[in-house]
Structures are given as C-alpha cells and as structure tokens.
VMD Tcl script that draws the C-alpha trace (Angstrom):
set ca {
  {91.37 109.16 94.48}
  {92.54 105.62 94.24}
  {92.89 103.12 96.67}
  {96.12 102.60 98.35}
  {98.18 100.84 100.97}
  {97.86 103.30 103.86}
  {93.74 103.11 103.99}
  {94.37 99.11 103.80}
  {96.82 99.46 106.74}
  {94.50 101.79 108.59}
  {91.52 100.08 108.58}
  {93.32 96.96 109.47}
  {94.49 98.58 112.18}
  {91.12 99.90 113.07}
  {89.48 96.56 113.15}
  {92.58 94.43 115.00}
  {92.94 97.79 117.35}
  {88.96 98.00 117.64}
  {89.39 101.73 118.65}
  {90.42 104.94 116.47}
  {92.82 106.02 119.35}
  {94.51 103.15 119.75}
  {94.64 102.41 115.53}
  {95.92 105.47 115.62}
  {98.31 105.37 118.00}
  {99.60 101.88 116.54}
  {100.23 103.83 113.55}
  {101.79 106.70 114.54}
  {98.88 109.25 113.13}
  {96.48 111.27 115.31}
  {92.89 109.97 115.67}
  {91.43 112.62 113.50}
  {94.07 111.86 110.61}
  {93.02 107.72 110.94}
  {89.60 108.38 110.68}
  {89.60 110.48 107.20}
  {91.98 107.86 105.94}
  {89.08 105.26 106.59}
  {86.04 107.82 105.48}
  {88.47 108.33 102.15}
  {89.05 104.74 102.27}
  {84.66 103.89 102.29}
  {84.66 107.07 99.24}
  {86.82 105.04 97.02}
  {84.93 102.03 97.60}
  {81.62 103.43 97.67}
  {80.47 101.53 99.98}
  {80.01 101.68 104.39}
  {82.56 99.62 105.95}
  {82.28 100.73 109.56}
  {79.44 101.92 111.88}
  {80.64 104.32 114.28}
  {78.24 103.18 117.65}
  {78.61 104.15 120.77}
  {80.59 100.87 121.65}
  {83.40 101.76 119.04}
  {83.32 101.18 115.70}
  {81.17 98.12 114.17}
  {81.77 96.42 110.57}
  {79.20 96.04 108.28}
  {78.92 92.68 105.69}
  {81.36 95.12 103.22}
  {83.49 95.36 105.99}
  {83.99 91.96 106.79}
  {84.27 91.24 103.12}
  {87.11 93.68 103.10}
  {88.99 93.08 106.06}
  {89.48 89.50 105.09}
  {91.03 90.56 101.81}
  {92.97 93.69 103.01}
  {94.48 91.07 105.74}
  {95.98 89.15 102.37}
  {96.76 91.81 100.38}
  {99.43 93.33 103.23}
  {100.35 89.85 103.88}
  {101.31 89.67 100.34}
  {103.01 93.07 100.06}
  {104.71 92.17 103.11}
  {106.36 88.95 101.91}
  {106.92 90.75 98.54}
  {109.15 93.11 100.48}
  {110.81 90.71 101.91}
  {111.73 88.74 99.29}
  {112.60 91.49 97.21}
  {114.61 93.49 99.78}
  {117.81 91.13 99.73}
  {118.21 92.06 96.01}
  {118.57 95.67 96.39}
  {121.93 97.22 94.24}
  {123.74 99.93 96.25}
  {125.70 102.03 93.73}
  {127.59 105.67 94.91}
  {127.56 108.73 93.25}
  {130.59 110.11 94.32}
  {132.82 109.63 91.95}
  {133.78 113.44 91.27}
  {135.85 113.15 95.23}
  {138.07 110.10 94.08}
  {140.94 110.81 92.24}
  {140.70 109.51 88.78}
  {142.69 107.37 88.51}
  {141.90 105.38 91.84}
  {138.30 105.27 90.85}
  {139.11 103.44 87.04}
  {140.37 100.87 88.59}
  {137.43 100.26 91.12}
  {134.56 100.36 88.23}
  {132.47 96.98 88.35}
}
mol new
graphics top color blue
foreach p $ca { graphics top sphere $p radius 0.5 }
foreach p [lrange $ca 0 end-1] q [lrange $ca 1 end] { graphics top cylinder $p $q radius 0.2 }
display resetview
C-alpha cells in the first residue's frame, strides 16, 4: 500500500479534532473507518504515530514530525487545486444530437 492523501487528511483531522469521533465526523467517515485509515496510515510508514490512552489519542516524536509536514503537504495540494482549477477545458460530447450542419459551424 502506498501512502496517500486520505490517511494525510485523516490524521490531520485526528490531531486538530483530538478525538476519532469527532475526526470522523469532520470527515464524513464512521469512527471505525478513521481509525484503520490511520493504523494503515502508521503500516506504510512503519512507524507509531499515535498512542491511543485513555485521554484520547497522544502523538509520539514520529507523530509530531509528521503532522507538521502532512499540515504542508495539504496546504500545498490545496493551493495546487486552486490554482489549477480556473484552467479546466469543458468540451461536450454530444455532437451525434446536433444537426450537422449546425454543429460545423460551432467547432473551435
């Protein structure tokens, strides 16, 4: 398994949230769901990223590491989105319901 954008966006949401339920919640998955993203998340790595205590869930110094850099990498992503979104090229399919002559005129 590789790593992708859904365990970075989980565990963020885990550590911001500070509870599976409400992580969970925030992103629209059940609790069980969120926590095998972050278990699959800790596989990849190899590595512990979060203690599960009895006072909610508690990073470790991989953790820490990780959140900071997760926290950039969506920022990035994000703002890659964005900038790329604007340049998006709509083009329809349809051209076997025009007539054809209406449609030869129309071609860009």
């Amino acid at each position: 398994m590789d790593l992708q954008v859904r365990h970075l966006a989980a565990f963020v949401a885990l550590c911001e949230e500070g509870t599976y339920t409400r992580a969970a919640t925030r992103l629209h998955l059940t609790q069980p769901s969120l926590s095998r993203t972050v278990q699959d998340l800790e596989r990849v790595l190899d590595t512990e990223l979060v203690v599960r205590g009895t006072r909610g869930p508690e990073l470790t110094v991989d953790g820490h590491e990780f959140l900071a850099r997760a926290r950039r990498i969506l920022t990035d992503l994000t703002a890659l989105r964005n900038d790329l979104g604007g340049r998006a090229e709509v083009r329809l399919g349809f051209a076997w319901l025009l007539p054809s002559d209406w449609f030869a005129g129309v071609r860009a």
